[in-house]
KEPAMI-399667 format. One record per residue: residue in one letter; x, y, z of N, C-alpha, C in turn; residue number from 1. Coordinates in steps of 0.1 Angstrom, whole numbers. Each point is the difference from the previous one (the first is absolute). Layout:
<nodes>
  rest   n.px   n.py   n.pz  ca.px  ca.py  ca.pz   c.px   c.py   c.pz   nr
     A      X      Y      Z      X      Y      Z      X      Y      Z  NUM
...
</nodes>
This chain:
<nodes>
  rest   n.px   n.py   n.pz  ca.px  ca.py  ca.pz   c.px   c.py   c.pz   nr
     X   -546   -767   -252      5    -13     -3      0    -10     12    1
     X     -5    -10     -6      1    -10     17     14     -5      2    2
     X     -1    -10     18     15      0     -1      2    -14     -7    3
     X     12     -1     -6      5     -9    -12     -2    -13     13    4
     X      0    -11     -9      5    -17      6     13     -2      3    5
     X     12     -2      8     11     -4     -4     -2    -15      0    6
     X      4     -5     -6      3    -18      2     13     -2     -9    7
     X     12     12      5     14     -9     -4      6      3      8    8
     X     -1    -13     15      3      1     12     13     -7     -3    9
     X      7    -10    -11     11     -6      0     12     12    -12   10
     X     -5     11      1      8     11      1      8      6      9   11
     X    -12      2      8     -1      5     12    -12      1      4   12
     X      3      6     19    -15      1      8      1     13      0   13
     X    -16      5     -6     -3     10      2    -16      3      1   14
     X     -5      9      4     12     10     11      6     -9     12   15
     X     10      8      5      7     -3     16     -8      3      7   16
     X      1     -7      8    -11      1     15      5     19      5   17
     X    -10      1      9      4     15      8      9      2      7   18
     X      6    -13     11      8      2      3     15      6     -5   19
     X     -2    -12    -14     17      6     -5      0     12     -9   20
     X    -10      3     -5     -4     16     -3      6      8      9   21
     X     -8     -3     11      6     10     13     10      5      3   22
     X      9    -12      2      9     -4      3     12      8     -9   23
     X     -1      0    -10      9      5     -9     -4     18     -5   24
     X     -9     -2      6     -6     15     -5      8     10      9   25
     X      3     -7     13      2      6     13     15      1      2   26
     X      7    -10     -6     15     -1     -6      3     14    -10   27
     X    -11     -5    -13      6     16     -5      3     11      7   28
     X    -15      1      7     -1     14     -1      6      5     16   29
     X      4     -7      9      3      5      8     15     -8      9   30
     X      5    -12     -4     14     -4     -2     11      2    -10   31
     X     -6     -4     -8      8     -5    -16     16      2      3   32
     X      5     -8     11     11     -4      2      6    -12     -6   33
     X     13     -1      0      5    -17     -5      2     -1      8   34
     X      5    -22      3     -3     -6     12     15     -8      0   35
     X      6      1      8     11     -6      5     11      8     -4   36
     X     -3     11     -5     14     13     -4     -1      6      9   37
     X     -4      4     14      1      8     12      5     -4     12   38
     X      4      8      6      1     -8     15    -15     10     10   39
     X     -6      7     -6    -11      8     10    -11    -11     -3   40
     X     -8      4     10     -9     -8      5    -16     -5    -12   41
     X      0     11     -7    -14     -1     -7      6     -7    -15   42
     X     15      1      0      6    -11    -13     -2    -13      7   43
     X      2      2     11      2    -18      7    -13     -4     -1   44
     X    -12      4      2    -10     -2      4     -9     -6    -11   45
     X      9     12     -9     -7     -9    -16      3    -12     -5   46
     X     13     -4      4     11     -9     -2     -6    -10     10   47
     X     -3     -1      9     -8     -8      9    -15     -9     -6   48
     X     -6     11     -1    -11     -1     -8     -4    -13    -13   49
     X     14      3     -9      4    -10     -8      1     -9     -2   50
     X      9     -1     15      5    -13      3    -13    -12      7   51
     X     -7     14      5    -14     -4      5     -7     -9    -11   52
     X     -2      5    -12     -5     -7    -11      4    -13     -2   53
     X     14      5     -4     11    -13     -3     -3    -13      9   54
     X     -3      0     12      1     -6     12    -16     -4     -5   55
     X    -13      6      3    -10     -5     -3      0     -9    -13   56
     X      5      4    -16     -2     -9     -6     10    -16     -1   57
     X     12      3      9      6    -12      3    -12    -15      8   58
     X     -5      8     10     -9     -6      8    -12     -7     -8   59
     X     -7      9    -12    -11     -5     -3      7    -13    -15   60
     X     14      3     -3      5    -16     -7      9     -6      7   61
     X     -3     -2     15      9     -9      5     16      2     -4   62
     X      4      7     -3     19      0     -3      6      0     11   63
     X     11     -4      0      8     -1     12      2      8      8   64
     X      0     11     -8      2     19     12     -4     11    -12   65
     X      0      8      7      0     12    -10      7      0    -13   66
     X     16      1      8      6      2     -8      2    -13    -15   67
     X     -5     -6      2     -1     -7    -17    -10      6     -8   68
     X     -7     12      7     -9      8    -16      9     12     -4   69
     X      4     -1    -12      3     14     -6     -9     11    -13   70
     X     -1      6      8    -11     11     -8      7      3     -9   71
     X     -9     -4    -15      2      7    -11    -10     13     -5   72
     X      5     -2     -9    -13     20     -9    -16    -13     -8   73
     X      6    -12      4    -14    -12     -6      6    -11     -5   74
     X    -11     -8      2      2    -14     -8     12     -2     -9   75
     X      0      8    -12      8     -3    -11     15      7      7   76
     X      3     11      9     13     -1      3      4    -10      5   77
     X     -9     -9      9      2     -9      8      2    -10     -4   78
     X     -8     -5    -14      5    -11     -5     15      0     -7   79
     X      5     14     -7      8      5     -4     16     -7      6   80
     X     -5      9     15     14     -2     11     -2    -17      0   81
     X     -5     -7      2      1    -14      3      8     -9    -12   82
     X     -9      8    -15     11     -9    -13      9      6     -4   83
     X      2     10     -2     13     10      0     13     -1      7   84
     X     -6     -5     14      7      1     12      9    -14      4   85
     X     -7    -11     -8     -1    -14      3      7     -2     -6   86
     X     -4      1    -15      1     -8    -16     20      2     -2   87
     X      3     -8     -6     12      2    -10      7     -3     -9   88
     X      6     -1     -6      3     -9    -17     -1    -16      6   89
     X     -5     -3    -12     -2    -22     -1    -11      0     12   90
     X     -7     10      8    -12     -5      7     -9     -7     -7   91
     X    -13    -10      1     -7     -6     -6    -17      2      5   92
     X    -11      7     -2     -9      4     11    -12     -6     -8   93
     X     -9     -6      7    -12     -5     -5     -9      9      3   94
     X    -11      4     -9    -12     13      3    -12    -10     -9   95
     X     -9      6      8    -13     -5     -6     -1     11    -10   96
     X    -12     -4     -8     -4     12    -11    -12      6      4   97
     X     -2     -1     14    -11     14      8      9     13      3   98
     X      9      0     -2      9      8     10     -2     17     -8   99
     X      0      8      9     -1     16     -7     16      0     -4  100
     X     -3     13     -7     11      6     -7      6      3     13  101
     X     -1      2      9      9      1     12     13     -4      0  102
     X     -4    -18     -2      7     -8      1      6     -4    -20  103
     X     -9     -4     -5      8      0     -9      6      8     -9  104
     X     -1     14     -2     10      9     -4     10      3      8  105
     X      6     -1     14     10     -4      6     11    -11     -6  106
     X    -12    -10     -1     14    -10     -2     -2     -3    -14  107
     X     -5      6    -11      1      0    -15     15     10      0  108
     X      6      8      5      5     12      1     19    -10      8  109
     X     -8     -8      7      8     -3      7      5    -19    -10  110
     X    -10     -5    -11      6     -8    -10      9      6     -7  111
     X     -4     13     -4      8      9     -9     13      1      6  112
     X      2      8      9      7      4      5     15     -5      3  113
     X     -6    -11     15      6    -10      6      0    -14     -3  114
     X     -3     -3    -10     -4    -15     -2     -9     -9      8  115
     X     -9      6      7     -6    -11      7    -13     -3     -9  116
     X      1    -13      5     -7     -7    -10    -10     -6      9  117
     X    -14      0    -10    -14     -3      4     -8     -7     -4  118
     X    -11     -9      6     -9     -9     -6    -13      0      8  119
     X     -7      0    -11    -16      8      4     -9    -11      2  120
     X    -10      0     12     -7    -13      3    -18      6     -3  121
     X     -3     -6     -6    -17      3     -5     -9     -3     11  122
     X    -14      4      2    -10     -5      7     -5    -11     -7  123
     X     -9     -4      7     -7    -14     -7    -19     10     -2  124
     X     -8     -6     -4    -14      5      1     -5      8      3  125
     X     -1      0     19     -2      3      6      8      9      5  126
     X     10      7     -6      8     12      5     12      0     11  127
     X      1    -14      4     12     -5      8     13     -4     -1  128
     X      9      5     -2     14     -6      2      1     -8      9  129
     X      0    -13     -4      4    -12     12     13      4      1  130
     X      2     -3     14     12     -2      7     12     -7     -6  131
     X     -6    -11     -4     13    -13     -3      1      3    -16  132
     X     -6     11     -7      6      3    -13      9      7     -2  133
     X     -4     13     14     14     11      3     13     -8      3  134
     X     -4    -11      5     16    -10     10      6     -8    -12  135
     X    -10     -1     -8      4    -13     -6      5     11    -14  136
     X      4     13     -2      5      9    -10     12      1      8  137
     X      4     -1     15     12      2      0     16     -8     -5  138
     X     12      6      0      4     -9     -6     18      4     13  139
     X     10     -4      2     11     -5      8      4     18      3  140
     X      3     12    -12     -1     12      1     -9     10      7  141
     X    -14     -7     -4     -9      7      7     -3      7     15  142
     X     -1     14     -3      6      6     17    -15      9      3  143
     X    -11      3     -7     -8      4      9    -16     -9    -14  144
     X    -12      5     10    -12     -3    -10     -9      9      8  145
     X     -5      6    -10     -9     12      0    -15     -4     -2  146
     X    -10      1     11    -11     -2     -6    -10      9     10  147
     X    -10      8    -11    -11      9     13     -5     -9      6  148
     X     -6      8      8     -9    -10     10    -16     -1     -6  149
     X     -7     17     -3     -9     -4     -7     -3     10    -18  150
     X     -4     -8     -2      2     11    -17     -8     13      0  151
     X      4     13     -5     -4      8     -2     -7      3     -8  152
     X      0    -13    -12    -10      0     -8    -16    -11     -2  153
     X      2    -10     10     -7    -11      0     -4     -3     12  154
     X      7      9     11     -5     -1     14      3    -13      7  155
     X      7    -15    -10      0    -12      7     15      1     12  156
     X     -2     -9     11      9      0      6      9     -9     -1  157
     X     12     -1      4     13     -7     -5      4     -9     11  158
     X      1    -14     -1      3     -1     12     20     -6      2  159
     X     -1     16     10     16      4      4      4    -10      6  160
     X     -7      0     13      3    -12     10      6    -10      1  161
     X     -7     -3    -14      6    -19     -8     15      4     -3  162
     X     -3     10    -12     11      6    -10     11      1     13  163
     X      1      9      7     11      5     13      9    -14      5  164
     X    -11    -11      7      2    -10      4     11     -5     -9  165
     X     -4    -11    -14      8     -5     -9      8      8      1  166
     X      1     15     -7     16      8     -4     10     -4     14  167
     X     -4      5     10      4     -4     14     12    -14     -2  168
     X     -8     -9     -7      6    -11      5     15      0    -12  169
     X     -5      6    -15     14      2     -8      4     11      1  170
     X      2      9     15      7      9      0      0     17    -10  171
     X    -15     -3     -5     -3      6     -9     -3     14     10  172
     X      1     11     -7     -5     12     10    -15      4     -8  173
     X     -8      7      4     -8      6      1     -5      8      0  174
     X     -9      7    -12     -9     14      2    -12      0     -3  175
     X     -8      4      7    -14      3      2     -5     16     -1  176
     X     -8      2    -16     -3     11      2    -17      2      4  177
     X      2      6     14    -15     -4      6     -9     16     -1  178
     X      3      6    -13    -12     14     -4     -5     -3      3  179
     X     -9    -10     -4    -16     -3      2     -7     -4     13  180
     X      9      0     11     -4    -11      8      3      4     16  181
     X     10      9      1      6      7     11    -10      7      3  182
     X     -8     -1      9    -16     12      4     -8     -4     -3  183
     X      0    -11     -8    -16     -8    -10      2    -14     10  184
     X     11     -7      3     -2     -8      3      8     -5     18  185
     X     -1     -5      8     13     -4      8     12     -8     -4  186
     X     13      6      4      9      0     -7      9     -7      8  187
     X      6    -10      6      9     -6     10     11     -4     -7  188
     X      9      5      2     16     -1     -6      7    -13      2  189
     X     -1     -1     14      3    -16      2     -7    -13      1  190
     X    -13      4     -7     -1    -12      0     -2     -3    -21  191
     X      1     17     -5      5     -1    -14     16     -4      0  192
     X      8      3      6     13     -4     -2     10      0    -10  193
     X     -8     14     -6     11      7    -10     10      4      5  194
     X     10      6    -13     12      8      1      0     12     -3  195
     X    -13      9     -5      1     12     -3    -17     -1     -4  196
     X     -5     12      5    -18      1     -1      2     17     -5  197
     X     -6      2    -11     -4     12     -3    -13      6     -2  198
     X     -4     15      5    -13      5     -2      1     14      1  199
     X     -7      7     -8     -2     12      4    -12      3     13  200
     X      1     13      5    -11      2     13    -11      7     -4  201
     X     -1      6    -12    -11      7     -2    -11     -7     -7  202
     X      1    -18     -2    -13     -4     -2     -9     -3     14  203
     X      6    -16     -4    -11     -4     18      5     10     10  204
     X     11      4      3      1      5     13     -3     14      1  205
     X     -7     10    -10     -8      9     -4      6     12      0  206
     X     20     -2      4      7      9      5     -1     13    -19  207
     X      6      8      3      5     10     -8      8     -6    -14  208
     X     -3      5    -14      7     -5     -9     21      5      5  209
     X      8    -12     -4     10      6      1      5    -10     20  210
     X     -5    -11     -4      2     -5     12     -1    -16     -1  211
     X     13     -4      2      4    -16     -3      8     -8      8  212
     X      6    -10     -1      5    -10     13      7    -12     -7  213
     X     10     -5      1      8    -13     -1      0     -4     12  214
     X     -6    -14      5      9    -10      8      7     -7     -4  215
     X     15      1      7     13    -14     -1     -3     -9     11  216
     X      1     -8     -7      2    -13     16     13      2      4  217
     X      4      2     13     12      1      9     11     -6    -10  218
     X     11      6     -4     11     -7     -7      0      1    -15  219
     X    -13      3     -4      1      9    -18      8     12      2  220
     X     -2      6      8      6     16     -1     15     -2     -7  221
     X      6    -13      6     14     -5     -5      2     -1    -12  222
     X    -12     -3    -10      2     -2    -10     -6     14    -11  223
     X     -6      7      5     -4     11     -7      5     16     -1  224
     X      7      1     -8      3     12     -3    -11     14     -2  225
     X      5      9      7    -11     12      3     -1      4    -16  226
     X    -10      7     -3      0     10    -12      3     15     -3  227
     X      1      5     12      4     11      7     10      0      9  228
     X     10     10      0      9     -2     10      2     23      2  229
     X      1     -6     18      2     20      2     -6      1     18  230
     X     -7     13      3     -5      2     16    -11     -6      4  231
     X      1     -9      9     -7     -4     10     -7      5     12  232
     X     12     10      2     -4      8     13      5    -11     10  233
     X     10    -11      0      9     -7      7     14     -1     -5  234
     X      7     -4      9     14      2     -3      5      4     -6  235
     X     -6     12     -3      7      9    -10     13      4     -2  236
     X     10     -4      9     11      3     -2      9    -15     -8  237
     X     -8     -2     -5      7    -11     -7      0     -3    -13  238
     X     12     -3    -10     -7      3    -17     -5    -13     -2  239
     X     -4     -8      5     -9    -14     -6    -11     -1      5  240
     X     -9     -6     -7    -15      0      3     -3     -9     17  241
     X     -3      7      4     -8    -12     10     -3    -10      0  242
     X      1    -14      4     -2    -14      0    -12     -1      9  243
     X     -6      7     10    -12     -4      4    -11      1     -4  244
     X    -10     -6      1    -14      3     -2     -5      8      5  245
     X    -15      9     -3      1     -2    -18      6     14     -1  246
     X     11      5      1      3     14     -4     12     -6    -11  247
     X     -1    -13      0     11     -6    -16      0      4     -7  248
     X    -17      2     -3     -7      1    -13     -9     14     -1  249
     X      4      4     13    -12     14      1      7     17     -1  250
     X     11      0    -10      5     13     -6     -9      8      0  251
     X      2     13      6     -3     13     -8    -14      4     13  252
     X      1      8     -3    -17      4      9    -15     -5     -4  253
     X     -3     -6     10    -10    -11      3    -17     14     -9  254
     X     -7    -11     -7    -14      4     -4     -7      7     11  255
     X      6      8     13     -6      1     11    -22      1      0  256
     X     -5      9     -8    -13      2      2     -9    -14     -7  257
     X      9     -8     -9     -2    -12     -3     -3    -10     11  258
     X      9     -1      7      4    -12     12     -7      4     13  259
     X     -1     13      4    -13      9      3     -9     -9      1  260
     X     -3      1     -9    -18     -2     -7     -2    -17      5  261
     X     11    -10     -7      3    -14      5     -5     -2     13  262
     X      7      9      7      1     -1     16    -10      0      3  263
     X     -6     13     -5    -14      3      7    -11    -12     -9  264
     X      3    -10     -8    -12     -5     -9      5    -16     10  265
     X     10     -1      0      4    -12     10     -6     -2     11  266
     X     -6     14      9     -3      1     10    -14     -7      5  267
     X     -5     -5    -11    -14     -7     -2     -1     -8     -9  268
     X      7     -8      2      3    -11    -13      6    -11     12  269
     X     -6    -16     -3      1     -4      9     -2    -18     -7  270
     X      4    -12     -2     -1    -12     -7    -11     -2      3  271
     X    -11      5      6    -16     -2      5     -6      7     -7  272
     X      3     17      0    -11      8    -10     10     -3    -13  273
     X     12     -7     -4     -1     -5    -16     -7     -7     -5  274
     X     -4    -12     10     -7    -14     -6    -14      5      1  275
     X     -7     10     10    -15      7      2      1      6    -13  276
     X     12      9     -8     -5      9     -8      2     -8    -14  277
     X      7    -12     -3      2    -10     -5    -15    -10     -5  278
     X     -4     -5     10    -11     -4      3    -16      6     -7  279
     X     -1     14      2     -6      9     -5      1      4    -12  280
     X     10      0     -8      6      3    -15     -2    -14     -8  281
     X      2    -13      6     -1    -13     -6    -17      1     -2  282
     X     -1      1     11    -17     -1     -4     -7      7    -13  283
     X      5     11     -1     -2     15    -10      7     -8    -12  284
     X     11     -2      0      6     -8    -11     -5     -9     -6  285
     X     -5     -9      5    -10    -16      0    -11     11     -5  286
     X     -8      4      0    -11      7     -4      2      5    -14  287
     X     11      6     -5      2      8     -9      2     -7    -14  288
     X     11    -11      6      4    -14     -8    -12     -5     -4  289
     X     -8     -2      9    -15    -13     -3     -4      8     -8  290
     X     -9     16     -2     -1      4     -3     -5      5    -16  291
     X     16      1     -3     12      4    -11     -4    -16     -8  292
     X     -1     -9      6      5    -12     -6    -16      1     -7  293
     X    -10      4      8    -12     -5    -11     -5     13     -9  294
     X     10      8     -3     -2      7    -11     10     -6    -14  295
     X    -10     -5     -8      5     -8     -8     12      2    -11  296
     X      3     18      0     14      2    -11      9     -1     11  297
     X     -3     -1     10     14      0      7     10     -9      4  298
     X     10      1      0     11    -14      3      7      3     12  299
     X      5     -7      9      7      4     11     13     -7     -4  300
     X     11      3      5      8     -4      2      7     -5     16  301
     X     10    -10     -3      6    -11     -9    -17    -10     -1  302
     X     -8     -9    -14    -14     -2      5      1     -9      6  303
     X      6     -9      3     -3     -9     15      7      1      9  304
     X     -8     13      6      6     12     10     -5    -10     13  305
     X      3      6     14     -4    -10     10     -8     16      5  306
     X     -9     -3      8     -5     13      8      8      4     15  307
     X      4    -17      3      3      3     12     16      1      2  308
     X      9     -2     -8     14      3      2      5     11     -1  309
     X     -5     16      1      3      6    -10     -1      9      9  310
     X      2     16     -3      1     16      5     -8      4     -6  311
     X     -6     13      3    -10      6     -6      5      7    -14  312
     X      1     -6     -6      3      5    -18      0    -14    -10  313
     X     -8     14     -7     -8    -10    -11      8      3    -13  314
     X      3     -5    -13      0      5     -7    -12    -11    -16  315
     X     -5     14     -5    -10     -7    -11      2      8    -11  316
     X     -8     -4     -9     -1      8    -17    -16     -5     -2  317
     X      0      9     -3    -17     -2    -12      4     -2    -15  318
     X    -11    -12     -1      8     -5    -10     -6      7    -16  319
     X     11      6     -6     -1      9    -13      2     11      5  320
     X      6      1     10      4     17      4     14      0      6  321
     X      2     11     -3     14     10      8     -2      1      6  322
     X      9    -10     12     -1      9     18      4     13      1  323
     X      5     11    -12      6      8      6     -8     10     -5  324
     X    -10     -8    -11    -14      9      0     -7      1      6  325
     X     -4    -10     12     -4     -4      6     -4      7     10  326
     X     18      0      5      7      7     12     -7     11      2  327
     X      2      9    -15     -4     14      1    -16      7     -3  328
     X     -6     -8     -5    -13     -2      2     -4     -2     15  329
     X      3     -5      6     -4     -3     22      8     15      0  330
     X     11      4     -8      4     10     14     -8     16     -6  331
     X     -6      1    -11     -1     12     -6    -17     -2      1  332
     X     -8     -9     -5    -12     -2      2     -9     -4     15  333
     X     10    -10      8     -4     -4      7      6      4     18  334
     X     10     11      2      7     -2      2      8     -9     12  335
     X      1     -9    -10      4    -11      8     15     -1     -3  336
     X     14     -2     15     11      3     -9      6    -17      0  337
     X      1     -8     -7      8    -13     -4     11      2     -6  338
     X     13    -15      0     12      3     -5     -4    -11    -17  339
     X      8      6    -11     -4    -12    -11     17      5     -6  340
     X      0    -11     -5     12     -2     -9     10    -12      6  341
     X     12     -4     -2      8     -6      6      1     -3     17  342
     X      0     11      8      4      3     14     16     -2      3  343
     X      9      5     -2     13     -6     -6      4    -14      1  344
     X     -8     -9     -5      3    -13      3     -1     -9    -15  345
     X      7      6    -10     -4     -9    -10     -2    -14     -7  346
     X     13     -4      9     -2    -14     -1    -12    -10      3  347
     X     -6      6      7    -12     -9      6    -11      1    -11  348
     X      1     10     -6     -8      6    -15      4    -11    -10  349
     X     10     -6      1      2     -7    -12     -4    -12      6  350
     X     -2     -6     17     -5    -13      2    -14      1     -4  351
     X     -8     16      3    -13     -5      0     -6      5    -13  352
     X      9      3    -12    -12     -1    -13      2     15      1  353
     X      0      9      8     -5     15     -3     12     12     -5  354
     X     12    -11     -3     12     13    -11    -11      9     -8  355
     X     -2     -9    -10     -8      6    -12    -11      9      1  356
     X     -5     -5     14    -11      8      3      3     14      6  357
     X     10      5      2      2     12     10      3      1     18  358
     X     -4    -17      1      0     -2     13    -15     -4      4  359
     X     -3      4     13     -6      0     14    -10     14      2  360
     X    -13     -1      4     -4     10      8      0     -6     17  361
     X      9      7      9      0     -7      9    -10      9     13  362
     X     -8     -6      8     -2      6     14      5     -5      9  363
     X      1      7      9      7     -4     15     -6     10     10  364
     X     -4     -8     13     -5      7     10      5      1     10  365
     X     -1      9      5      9      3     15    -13      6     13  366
     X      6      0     10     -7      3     11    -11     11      0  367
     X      2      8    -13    -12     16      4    -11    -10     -9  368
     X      1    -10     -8     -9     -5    -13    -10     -2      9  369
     X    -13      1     -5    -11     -3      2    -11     -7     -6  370
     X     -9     -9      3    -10     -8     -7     -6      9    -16  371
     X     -6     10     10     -4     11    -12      6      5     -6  372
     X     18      1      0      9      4    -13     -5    -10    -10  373
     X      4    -18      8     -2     -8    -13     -8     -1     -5  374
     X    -14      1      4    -12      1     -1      7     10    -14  375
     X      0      9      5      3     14    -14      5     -9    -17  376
     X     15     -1      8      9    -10     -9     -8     -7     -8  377
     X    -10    -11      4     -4    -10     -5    -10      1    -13  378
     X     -6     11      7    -16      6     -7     10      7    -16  379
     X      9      7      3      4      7    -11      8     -8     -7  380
     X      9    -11      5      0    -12    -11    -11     -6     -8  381
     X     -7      0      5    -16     -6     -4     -2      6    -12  382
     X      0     12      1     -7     11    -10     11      1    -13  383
     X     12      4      6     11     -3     -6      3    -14    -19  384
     X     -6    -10     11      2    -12     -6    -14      1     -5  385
     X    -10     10     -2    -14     -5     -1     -7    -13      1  386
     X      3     -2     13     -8     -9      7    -12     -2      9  387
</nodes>
């Protein structure tokens, strides 16, 4: 059997580079210690190590110090702690309708629940939430606005920058969920100027599944309630949680062979080889799009897509088919592995026409993709669509 295609790099990256293979291989099998429960030297060391990460990915988004990243188990805990943590009866939150289930089964849970109350801001054509439609949905109540940075289903990018700025000025707070974009793209905190950025590490940053991050801007922590409360492996002699960063939020024994792997995948990860490895994927992307576009059953989505605003993820349908026949036809015939259906993001299903249809066959590329994968991809659409 040859080796399969992956192209569902906005799952995740896979495979991990060797390093964090290594890295973790060598944790099992000959540490598998916890890190900051010891006072001997090879707990500290691991504990160090961590912090080593922690410290490296602060550096590569500009944050103020280390300590404003708190490691979660991924993205979705992380968006989790930020609306959970934030939100409370009579809040009022504006969310675009890109947003994953991350985000909006959180605070559907949290309408129910707590009364906070929400209002949903649509793209226009071209797959963009303007800025001044999220601003112009807020109303005197309104205490945060939620918008990704780039879609998980449409690949277009959002522009935060704007969005951050305006909220800024009505004291509005801020969340940015940057899955798509943390490792895919360069990331600068302050000159985004949010109030809370979320991402898991195991896409762009190629770390280990089971590896995630919240930034607070200095002075959220005041306002955010932990989701967990218990050992730190600090002040333990005390019955209330810690107030410092980030052990506020960091209960319980740390993902150690997880953060491991971060460390070690951090260690060659750099705002130069993002935009080099960035640069090289756009290219491959622009190729696959052009492509795709002159095989005639096919549709891309959103259709007056831009080529150039966008991340490496496509989503399309052939038209008169099931993407999820589709799907399984590339992975069983061809084997080619793509994501089709929804992507937990339904709302965006209902901006672009494809509820009824089952969704999206989506691709996305990451740093291992190669010309000759898509080459692959493309040819077997072809045939696929008998074209």
């Amino acid at each position: 059997m040859k080796k399969p295609i992956y192209l569902d790099h906005a799952a995740t990256s896979a495979p991990k580079p060797e390093r964090v293979a290594r890295r973790v291989r060598d944790y099992l099998l000959n540490e598998g210690i916890s890190a900051g429960r010891g006072g001997y030297e090879r707990a500290m060391q691991v504990g160090r190590e961590i912090e080593n990460g922690r410290a490296r990915l602060a550096n590569l988004l500009n944050a103020e110090s280390a300590s404003r990243i708190v490691f979660t188990g991924g993205g979705t805990e992380a968006l989790n702690l930020a609306l959970l943590g934030f939100l409370g009866e009579g809040d009022h939150v504006v969310i675009s309708t890109l947003e994953h289930n991350s985000v909006l089964r959180p605070l559907n849970m949290l309408e129910t629940k707590r009364g906070v109350r929400l209002s949903y801001v649509h793209p226009d054509e071209q797959g963009i939430v303007a800025a001044e439609k999220l601003i112009a949905a807020c109303r005197p109540e309104t205490k945060l606005i939620c918008c990704l940075h780039a879609s998980n289903v449409t690949g277009i990018i959002q522009p935060i920058e704007e969005l951050c700025r305006l909220a800024r000025r009505l004291n509005v707070s801020t969340l940015i969920d940057a899955a798509q974009t943390v490792g895919h793209l360069p990331i600068d905190l302050q000159k985004i100027d949010c109030d809370f950025l979320a991402a898991p590490c195991h896409k762009g940053l190629q770390a280990p599944l089971g590896t995630g991050f919240l930034y607070l801007r200095p002075g959220m922590e005041q306002h955010v309630l932990p989701l967990q409360f218990g050992g730190t492996g600090t002040q333990s002699e005390l019955a209330t949680q810690p107030v410092e960063l980030p052990v506020r939020y960091e209960s319980g024994s740390l993902a150690v062979p997880a953060l491991l792997g971060l460390s070690a995948a951090l260690s060659e990860i750099s705002n130069e080889s993002i935009r080099e490895d960035f640069d090289k994927r756009k290219r491959l992307s622009k190729k696959c799009m052009e492509e795709l576009a002159e095989i005639e059953s096919v549709i891309i989505y959103p259709q007056f897509y831009s080529k150039d605003n966008r991340i490496d993820v496509i989503s399309f349908n052939l038209r008169n088919q099931d993407p999820r026949i589709v799907g399984t036809i590339l992975d069983q015939h061809f084997q080619i592995e793509v994501r089709t259906g929804f992507h937990c993001a339904p709302l965006v299903h209902e901006d672009l026409g494809t509820t009824e249809l089952g969704g999206t066959i989506r691709v996305s590329l990451g740093s291992t993709t190669t010309e000759e994968e898509i080459e692959t991809f493309l040819d077997a659409i072809r045939q696929i669509a008998g074209a």
